[in-house]
C-alpha positions as CSV (number, residue, x, y, z in Angstrom):
1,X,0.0,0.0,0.0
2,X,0.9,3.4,-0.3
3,X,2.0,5.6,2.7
4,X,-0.7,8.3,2.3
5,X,-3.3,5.4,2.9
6,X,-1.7,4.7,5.9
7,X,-1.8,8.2,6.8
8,X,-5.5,8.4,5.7
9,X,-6.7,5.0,7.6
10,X,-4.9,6.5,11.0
11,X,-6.7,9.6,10.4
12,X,-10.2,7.9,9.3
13,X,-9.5,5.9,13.0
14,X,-8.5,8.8,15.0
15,X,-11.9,10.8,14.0
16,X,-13.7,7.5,14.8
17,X,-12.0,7.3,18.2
18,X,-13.0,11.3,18.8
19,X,-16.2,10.7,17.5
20,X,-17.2,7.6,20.1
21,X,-15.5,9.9,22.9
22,X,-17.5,12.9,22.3
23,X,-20.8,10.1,21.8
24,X,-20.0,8.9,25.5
25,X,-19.6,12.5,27.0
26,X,-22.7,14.0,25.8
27,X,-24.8,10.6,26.9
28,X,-22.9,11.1,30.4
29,X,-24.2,14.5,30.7
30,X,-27.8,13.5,29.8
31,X,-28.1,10.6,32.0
32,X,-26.8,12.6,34.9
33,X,-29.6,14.7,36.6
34,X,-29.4,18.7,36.4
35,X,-28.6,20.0,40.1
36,X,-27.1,23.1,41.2
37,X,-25.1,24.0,44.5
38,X,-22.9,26.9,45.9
39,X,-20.2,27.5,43.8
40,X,-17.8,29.5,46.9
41,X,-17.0,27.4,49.5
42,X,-18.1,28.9,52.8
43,X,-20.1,31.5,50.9
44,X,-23.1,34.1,52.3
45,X,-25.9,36.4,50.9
46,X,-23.8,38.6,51.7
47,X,-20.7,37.9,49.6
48,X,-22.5,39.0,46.1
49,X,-24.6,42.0,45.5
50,X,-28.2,41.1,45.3
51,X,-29.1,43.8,42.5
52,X,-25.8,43.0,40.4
53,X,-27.1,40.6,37.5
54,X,-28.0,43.1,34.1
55,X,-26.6,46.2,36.1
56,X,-24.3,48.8,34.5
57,X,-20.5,47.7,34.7
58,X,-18.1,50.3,33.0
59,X,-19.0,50.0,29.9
60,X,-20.6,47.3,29.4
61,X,-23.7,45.3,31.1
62,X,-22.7,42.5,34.5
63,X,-24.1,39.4,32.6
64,X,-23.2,37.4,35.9
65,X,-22.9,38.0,39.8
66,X,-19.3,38.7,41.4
67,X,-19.4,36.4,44.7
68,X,-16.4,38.4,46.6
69,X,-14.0,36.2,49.2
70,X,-10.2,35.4,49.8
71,X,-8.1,34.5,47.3
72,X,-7.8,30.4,47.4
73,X,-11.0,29.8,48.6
74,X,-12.5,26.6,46.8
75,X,-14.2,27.3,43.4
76,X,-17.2,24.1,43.2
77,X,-19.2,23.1,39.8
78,X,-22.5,24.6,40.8
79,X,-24.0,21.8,38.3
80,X,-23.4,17.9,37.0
81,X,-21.8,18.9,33.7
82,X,-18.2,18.3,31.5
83,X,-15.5,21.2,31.6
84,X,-15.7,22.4,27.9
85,X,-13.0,25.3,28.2
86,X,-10.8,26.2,30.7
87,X,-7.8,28.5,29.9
88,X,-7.2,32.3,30.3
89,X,-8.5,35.3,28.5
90,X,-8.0,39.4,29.0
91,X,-11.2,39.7,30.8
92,X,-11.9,36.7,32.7
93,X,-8.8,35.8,33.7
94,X,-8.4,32.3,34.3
95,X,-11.6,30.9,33.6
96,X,-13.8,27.8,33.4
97,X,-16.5,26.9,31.5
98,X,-19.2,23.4,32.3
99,X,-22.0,22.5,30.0
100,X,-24.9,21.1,32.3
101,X,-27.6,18.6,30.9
102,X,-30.2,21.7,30.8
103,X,-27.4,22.7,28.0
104,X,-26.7,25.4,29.9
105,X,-23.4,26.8,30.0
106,X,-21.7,28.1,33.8
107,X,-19.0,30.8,33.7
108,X,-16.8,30.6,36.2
109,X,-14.1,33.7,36.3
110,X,-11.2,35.7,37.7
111,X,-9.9,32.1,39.1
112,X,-6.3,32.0,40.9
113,X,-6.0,28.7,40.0
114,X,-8.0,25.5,37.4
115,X,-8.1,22.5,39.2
116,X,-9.9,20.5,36.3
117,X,-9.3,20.0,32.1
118,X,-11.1,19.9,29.2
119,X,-13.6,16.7,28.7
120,X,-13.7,16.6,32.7
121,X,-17.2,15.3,33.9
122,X,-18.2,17.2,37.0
123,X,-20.6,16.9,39.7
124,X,-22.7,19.5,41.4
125,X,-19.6,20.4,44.7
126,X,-16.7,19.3,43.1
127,X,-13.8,21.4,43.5
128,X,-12.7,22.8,39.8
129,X,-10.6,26.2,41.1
130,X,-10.1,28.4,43.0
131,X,-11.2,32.3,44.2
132,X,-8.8,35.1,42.6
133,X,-8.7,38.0,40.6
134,X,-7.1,37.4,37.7
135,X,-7.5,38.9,33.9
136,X,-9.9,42.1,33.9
137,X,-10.4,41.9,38.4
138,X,-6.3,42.2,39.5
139,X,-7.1,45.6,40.4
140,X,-9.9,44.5,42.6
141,X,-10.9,42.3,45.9
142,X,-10.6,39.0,44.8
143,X,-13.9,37.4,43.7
144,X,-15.4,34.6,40.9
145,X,-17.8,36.4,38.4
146,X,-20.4,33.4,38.1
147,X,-22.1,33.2,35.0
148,X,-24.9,31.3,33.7
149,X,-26.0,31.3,29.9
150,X,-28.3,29.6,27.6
151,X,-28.1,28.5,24.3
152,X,-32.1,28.8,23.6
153,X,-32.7,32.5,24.3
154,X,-35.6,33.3,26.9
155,X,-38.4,34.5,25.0
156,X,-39.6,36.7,27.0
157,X,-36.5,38.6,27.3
158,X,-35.9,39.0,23.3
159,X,-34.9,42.7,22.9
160,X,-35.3,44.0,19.4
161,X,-32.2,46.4,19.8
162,X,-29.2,45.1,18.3
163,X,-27.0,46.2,20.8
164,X,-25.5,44.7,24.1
165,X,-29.2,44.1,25.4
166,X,-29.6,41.3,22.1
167,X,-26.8,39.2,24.2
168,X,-29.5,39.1,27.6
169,X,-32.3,36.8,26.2
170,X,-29.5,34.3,26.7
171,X,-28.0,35.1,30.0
172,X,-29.7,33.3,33.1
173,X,-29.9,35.7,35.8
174,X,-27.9,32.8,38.5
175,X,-29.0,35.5,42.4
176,X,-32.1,33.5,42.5
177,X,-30.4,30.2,42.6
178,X,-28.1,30.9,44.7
179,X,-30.5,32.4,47.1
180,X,-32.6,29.3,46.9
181,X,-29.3,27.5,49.0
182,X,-29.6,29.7,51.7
């Protein structure tokens, strides 16, 4: 045979290989139930703002809730979910991202430090960081900007202005679920 077919029939088995992987992840995360706990360990109503969610931030709108602590305090997936990015970026720092079985995708930001990867599979309290203020926060007391958003916009918060305010519909306002732990 010749060596590009061998090239192309370890490629055609690689894909395969992702393919069954990727299979498996996304069944895991359906057959797991959705649930949701704190995601700061130790945390209070009183650590995030209860008004903060949609409310003027600079210049643009806080599509999220800043829970404030010490820097290394445990960082917990508030859902059952897989880690699909985790890295750093100019504005959230270092960051992780979990897609729940609702779909839903939960922003976690400004981390000191990523105690998970890419393709993990998470349960609601497991550790996955922890508290900081990294990217766009280092000039600020250390907090995690939490983050909940949707890929199916709510309806009934469709704006018809193509600004900033088009991004909301698919933001999930998270102060009510977090108050429901208290």
């Amino acid at each position: 045979r010749n060596p590009s077919w061998r090239l192309k029939d370890m490629f055609k088995k690689f894909i395969k290989i992702i393919s069954i992987i990727s299979i498996c992840l996304i069944i895991s995360i359906l057959i797991i139930p959705a649930q949701f706990s704190l995601p700061v360990d130790k945390m209070s109503k009183q650590d995030y703002n209860q008004k903060s969610f949609w409310a003027p931030w600079g210049d643009h709108m806080h599509a999220g809730v800043d829970i404030f602590g010490k820097i290394g305090t445990d960082i917990f997936s508030a859902s059952n979910g897989i880690v699909i990015l985790s890295g750093t970026n100019n504005l959230g720092g270092k960051f992780i991202t979990v897609l729940d079985a609702d779909f839903r995708f939960h922003y976690y930001a400004h981390l000191s430090s990523i105690d998970t990867y890419i393709g993990c599979i998470v349960l609601a309290g497991d550790k996955i960081g922890t508290l900081g203020n990294t990217g766009s926060a280092i000039n600020t007391p250390p907090h995690l900007h939490y983050g909940i958003y949707s890929l199916i916009p709510n309806t009934y918060d469709i704006s018809i202005s193509l600004h900033e305010d088009s991004f909301k519909p698919f933001c999930i306002n998270p102060i009510p679920m977090l108050n429901s732990e208290f």
